[in-house]
C-alpha positions as CSV (number, residue, x, y, z in Angstrom):
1,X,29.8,13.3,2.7
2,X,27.8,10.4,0.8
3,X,24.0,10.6,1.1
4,X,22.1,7.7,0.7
5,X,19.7,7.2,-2.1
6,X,16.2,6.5,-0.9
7,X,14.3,2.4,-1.1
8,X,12.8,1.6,-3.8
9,X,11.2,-0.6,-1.4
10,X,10.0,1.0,1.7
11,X,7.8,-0.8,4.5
12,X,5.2,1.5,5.9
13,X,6.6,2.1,9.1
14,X,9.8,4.0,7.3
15,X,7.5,6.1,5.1
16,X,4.9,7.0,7.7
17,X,7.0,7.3,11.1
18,X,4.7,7.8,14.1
19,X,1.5,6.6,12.9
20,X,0.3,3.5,14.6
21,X,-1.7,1.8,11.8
22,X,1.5,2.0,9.3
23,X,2.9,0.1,12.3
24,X,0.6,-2.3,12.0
25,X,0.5,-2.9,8.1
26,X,3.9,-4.7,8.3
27,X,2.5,-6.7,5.2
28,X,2.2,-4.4,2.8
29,X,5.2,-1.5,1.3
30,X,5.2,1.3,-0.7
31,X,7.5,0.8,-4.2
32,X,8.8,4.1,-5.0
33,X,6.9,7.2,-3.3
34,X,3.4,6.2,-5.6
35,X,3.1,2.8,-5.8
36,X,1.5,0.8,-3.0
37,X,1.5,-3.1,-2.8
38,X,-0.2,-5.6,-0.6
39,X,0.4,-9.4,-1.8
40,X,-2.1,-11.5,-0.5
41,X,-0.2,-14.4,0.8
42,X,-3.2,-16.8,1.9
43,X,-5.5,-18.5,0.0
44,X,-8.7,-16.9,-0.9
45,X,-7.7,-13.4,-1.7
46,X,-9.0,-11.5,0.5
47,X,-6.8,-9.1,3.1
48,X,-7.0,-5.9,4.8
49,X,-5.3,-3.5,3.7
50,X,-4.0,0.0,5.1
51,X,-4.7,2.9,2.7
52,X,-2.2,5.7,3.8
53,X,-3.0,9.8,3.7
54,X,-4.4,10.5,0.4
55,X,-6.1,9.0,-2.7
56,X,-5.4,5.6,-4.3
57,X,-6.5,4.1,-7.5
58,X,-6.1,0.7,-8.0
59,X,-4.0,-0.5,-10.9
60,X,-6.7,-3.0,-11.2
61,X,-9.0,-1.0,-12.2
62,X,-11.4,-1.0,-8.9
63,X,-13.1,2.2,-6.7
64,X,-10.3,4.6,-5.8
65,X,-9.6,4.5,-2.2
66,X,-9.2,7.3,0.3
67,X,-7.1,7.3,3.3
68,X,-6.1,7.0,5.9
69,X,-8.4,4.1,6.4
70,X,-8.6,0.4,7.0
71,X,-10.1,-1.9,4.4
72,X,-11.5,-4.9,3.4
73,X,-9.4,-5.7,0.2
74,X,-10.8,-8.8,-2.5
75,X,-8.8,-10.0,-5.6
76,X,-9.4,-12.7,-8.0
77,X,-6.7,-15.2,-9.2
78,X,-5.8,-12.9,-11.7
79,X,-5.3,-9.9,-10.0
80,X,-3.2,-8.6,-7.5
81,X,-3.9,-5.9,-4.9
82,X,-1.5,-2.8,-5.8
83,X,-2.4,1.4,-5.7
84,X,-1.0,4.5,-7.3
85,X,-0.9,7.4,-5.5
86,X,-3.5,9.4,-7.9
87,X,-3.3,12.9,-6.5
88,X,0.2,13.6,-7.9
C-alpha cells in the first residue's frame, strides 16, 4: 500500500483539525511542521495573525510569540511576517 508523503504546505485547518480559530486563519499556512507564514496581502502591513499551540520566534527577529493566541501582527516593506516553531 502507498502512503502518502505529508505537505510541505499545509493550511491550518489540516494541521490543527477541530480547533475553530485555525478555521478561521484560512490566510496564513504552516511550511513544513516549524515554519509558520502569514503574507500580508494588503497594503499597510499590518494583519492578524493566529499563533497556534506553542512558542514562535519570528525569523524577523521580533518578541517571540506564545500560543494559542490572536494577534495584532506589523511588518515594514522589508520584512515579511513568518515564525519557527522555537520549542523543538
Amino acid at each position: 500500500m502507498a502512503r502518502r508523503a505529508p505537505r510541505a504546505m499545509r493550511p491550518m485547518v489540516l494541521a490543527y483539525p477541530g480547533d475553530r480559530a485555525a478555521r478561521d486563519a484560512d490566510l496564513q499556512y504552516l511550511l513544513g511542521p516549524d515554519i509558520l507564514v502569514a503574507p500580508i496581502l494588503e497594503p499597510g502591513g499590518r494583519r492578524k495573525l493566529w499563533v497556534p499551540p506553542g512558542r514562535w520566534r519570528a525569523l524577523c527577529g521580533t518578541q517571540p510569540l506564545n500560543g494559542p493566541q490572536w494577534v495584532d501582527v506589523d511588518c515594514g516593506l522589508d520584512e515579511f511576517p513568518a515564525y519557527a516553531r522555537a520549542d523543538r
